[in-house]
C-alpha positions in Angstrom: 4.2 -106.3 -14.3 6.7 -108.9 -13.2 9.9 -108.0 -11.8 13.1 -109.9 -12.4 14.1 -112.1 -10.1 16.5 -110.1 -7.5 15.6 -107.0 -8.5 14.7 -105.0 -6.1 11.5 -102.6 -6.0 11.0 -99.2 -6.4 9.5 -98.5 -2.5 12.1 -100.4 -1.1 14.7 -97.8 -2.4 12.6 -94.8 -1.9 12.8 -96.5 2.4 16.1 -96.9 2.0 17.1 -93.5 1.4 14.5 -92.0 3.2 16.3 -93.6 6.5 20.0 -93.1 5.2 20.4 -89.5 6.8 18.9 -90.5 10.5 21.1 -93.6 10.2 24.5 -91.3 9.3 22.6 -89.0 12.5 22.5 -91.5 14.3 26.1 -93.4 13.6 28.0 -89.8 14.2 25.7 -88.9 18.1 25.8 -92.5 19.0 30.1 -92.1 18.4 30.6 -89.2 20.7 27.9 -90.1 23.2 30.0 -93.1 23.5 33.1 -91.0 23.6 31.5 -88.9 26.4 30.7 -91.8 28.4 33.5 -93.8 28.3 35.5 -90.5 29.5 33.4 -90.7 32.5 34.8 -93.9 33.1 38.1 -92.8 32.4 38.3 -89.8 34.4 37.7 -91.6 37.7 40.9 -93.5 37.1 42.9 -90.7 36.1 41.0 -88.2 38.7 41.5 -91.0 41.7 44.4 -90.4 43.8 46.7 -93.7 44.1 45.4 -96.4 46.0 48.4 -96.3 48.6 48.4 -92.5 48.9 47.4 -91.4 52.8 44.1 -89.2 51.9 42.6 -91.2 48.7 40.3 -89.5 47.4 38.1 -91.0 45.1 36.9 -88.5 41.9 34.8 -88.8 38.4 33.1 -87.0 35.8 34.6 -85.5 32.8 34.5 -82.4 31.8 32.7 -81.5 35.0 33.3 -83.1 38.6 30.6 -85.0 39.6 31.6 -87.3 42.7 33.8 -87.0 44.7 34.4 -89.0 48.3 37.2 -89.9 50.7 39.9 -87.8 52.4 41.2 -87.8 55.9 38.5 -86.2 57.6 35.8 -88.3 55.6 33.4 -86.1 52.8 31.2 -87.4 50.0 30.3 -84.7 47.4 27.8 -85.4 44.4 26.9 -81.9 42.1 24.5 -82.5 40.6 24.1 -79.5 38.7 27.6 -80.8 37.4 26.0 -83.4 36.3 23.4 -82.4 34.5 25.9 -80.0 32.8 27.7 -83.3 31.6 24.5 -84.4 30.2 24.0 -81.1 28.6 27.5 -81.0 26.8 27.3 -84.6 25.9 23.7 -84.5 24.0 24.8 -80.7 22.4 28.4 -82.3 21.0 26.7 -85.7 19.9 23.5 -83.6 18.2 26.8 -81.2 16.4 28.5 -84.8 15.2 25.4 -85.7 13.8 24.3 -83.3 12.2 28.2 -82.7 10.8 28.3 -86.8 9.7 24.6 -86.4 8.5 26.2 -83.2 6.5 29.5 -84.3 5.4 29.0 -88.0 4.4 26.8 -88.6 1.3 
């Protein structure tokens, strides 16, 4: 049987659907694992002391503290239970915005 021209097959929108719910996963973990990250940016300019200030001490990770280095008698500290904790919260909150977009969006 011949289809019209354009039209498109049955298989193709039985695929098409099939990967619609791991692409709406996917678009609401890939959001606030981005979000996570780029707070982890963030935080080391907001933990940072001013670059003029007389200890300077250098800080990042968001929620947890993960490095830390500077002061006047000189320390480096990296945690990294701290993170792996990041890690943790950041895949748990991205998995919950997936599944919630994957829920909520139709």
């Amino acid at each position: 049987m011949l289809e019209p021209l354009g039209a498109r097959s049955l298989i193709w929108n039985v695929r098409r659907h099939e990967h619609a719910r791991v692409k709406r996963f996917a678009r609401g973990f890939l959001l606030v694992l981005l979000a996570f990250g780029a707070a982890n940016i963030i935080s080391y300019y907001v933990r940072t002391d001013m670059p003029g200030a007389a200890d300077a001490i250098r800080r990042a990770g968001f929620p947890f503290l993960v490095w830390e280095e500077g002061s006047f008698a000189y320390r480096y500290h990296f945690s990294h239970a701290a993170l792996w904790g990041n890690i943790t919260v950041a895949v748990c909150l991205s998995t919950a915005a997936g599944v919630l977009v994957w829920r909520v969006t139709r």
